[in-house]
C-alpha positions in Angstrom: 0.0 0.0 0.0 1.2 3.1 -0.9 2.2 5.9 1.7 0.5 9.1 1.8 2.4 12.2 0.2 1.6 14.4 3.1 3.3 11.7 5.3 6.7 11.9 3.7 9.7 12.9 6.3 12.7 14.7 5.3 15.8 12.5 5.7 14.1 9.6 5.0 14.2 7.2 2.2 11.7 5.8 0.0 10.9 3.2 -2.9 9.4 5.2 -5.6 7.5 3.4 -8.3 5.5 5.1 -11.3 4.4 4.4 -15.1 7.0 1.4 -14.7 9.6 3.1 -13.5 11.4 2.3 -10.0 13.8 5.2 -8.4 15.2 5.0 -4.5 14.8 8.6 -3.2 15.6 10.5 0.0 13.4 13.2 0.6 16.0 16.4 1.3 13.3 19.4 1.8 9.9 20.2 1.8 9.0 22.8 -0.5 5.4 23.2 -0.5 2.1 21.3 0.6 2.7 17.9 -1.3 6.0 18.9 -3.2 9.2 17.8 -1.7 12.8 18.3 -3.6 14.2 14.6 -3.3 17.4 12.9 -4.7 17.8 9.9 -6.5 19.9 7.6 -4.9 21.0 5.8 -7.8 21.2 8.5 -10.3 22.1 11.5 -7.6 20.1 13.6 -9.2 17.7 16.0 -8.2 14.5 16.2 -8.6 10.9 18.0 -6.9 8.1 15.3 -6.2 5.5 17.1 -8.8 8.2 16.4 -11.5 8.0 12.6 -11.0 4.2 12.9 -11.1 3.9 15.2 -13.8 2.4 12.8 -16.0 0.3 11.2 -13.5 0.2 8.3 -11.3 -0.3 4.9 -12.9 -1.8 1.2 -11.9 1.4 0.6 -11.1 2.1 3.7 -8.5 4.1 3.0 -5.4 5.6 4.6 -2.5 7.1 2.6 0.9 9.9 3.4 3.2 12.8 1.7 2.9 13.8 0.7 6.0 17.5 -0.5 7.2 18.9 -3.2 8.9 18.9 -2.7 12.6 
């Protein structure tokens, strides 16, 4: 089940998946309501969370916390 926008933390990580495309992001600010600048962890790149969902989300849409080991 997919986690709520307006529950995203800064400095926390995420699984990102969206019109079959899978990215690991870390939330690094929160610009605005629902839009948070994140980076992708593979990539390093920047991006704002209304950029990755400009298009929409599809039947595929995903968002979970990836969580460490302890």
């Amino acid at each position: 089940m997919a986690i709520a926008l307006d529950n995203l933390r800064v400095g926390r990580k995420y699984r990102f998946i969206n019109m079959g495309e899978s990215r690991k992001i870390e939330v690094m600010d929160r610009l605005s309501g629902d839009n948070f600048r994140v980076k992708d962890l593979d990539t390093l790149e920047f991006y704002t969370l209304h950029e990755l969902l400009q298009w929409g989300k599809g039947k595929d849409y995903d968002l979970d916390e990836l969580r460490g080991p302890k």
